[in-house]
Every structure is written in structure tokens, then in C-alpha cells.
matplotlib code that plots the C-alpha trace (Angstrom):
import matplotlib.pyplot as plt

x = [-69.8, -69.4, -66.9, -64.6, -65.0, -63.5, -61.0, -59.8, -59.8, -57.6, -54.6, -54.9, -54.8, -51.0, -50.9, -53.3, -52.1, -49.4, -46.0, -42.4, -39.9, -36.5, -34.4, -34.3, -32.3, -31.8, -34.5, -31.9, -31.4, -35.3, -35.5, -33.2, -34.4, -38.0, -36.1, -36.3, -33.7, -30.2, -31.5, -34.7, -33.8, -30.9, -34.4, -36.6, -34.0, -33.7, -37.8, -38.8, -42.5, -45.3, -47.8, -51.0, -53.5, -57.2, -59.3, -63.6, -64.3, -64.1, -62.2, -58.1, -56.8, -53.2, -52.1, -48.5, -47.1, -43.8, -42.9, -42.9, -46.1, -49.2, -50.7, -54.0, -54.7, -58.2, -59.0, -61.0, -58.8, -58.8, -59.5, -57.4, -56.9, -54.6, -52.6, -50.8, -47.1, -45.3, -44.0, -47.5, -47.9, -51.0, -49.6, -51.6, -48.5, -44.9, -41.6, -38.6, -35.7, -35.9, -34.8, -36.1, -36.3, -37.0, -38.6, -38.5, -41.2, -42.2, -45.3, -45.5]
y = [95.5, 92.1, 91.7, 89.6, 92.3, 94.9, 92.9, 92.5, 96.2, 96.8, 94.2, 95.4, 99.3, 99.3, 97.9, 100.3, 103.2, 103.8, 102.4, 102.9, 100.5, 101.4, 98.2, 95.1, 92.1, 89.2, 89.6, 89.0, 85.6, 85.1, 86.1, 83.9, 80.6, 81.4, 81.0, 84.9, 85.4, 87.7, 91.2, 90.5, 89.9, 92.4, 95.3, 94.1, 94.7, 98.0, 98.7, 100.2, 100.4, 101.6, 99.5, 100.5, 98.3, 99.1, 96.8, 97.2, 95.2, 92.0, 92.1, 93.2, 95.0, 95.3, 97.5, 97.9, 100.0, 101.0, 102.8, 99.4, 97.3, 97.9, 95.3, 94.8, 91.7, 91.6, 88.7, 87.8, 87.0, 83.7, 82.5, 80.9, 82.8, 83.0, 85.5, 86.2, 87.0, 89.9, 87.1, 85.9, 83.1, 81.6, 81.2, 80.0, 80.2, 80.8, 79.2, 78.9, 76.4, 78.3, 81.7, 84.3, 87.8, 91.0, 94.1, 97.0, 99.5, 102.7, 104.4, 107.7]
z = [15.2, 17.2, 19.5, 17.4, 14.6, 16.9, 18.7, 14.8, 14.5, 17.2, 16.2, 12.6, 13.1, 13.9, 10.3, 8.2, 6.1, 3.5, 4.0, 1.8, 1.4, 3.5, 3.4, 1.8, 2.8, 1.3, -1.4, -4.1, -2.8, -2.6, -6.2, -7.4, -5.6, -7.2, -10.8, -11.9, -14.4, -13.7, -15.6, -14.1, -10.7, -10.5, -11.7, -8.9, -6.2, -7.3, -7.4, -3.9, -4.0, -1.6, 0.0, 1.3, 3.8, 4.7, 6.4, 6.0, 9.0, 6.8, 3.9, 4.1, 0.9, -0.1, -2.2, -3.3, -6.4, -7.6, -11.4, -12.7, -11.0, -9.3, -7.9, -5.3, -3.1, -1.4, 1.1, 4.3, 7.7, 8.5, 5.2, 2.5, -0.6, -3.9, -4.5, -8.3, -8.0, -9.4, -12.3, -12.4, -10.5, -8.8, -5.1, -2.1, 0.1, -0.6, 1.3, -0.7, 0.5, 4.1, 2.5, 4.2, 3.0, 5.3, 3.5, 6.2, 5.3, 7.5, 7.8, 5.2]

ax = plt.figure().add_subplot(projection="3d")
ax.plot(x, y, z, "-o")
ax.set_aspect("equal")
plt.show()
């Protein structure tokens, strides 16, 4: 493991394991600036889904799931990488109009 690999490890550990959603603020307003529809929007609010993160020493995977979704992001730090949305769009980075929403998750 080279030095940079494990100095990696370390910052990333706090992060690794299974998480649950507790609070969401703001998120309808996020929603809404990216276009989703009322019905739409008003169901994803409601949706509190888990989100797990592993690390192999290269690669971070993201896993989040909820009754309605599962969905799995795999990418190398550092790196740029697309990502598909939960509406199914091909993002590389996402800022909407300065709206910021904070998803509060705690470890499970």
C-alpha cells in the first residue's frame, strides 16, 4: 500500500459504512429548479433511502436505495466521472441557480 494509498484510507474511513437519511432541507426546492414535475417532486421528498460507501484502495462505490430506486456509482478519487441522476440524466457535475440542499444521514 503506498503512502498516498493509505493517507486516502484514513480521510475516507470516517465516511465508509451504511448511512440513513434523518433530515432533508431544502431538497424540495432543489427538485424543482432541476424541472421535476409537482407529483413527482412532492414523492421524492417523501423517499428516505440508505446509502452505503466502501472504498478498495482505488475505486469509491456508492450505493444508495430506497422502496422506489437503487442506484450504484463507482469511480476513482481524483478523477472525473459521470454519474446518471435519479430522472436519468448523464451529469458530470451538478449546481443549480446556487440552491443548496443538505441531506443529513447517520451512520446505521
Amino acid at each position: 500500500v503506498s503512502h498516498l494509498t493509505a493517507k486516502l484510507c484514513t480521510m475516507i474511513e470516517p465516511f465508509l459504512g451504511t448511512w440513513k437519511l434523518v433530515s432533508s432541507e431544502n431538497f424540495e426546492n432543489y427538485v424543482r429548479e432541476l424541472g421535476v414535475e409537482c407529483e413527482p417532486r412532492k414523492v421524492a421528498c417523501l423517499i428516505k433511502p440508505s446509502v452505503s460507501i466502501s472504498f478498495n484502495g482505488e475505486r469509491m462505490d456508492i450505493q444508495a436505495g430506497s422502496a422506489c430506486r437503487n442506484t450504484e456509482i463507482s469511480f476513482k478519487l481524483g478523477e472525473e466521472f459521470e454519474e446518471t441522476t435519479a430522472d436519468n440524466r448523464k451529469v458530470k457535475e451538478c449546481t443549480m441557480n446556487n440552491v443548496v440542499s443538505t441531506r443529513t444521514y447517520e451512520r446505521v
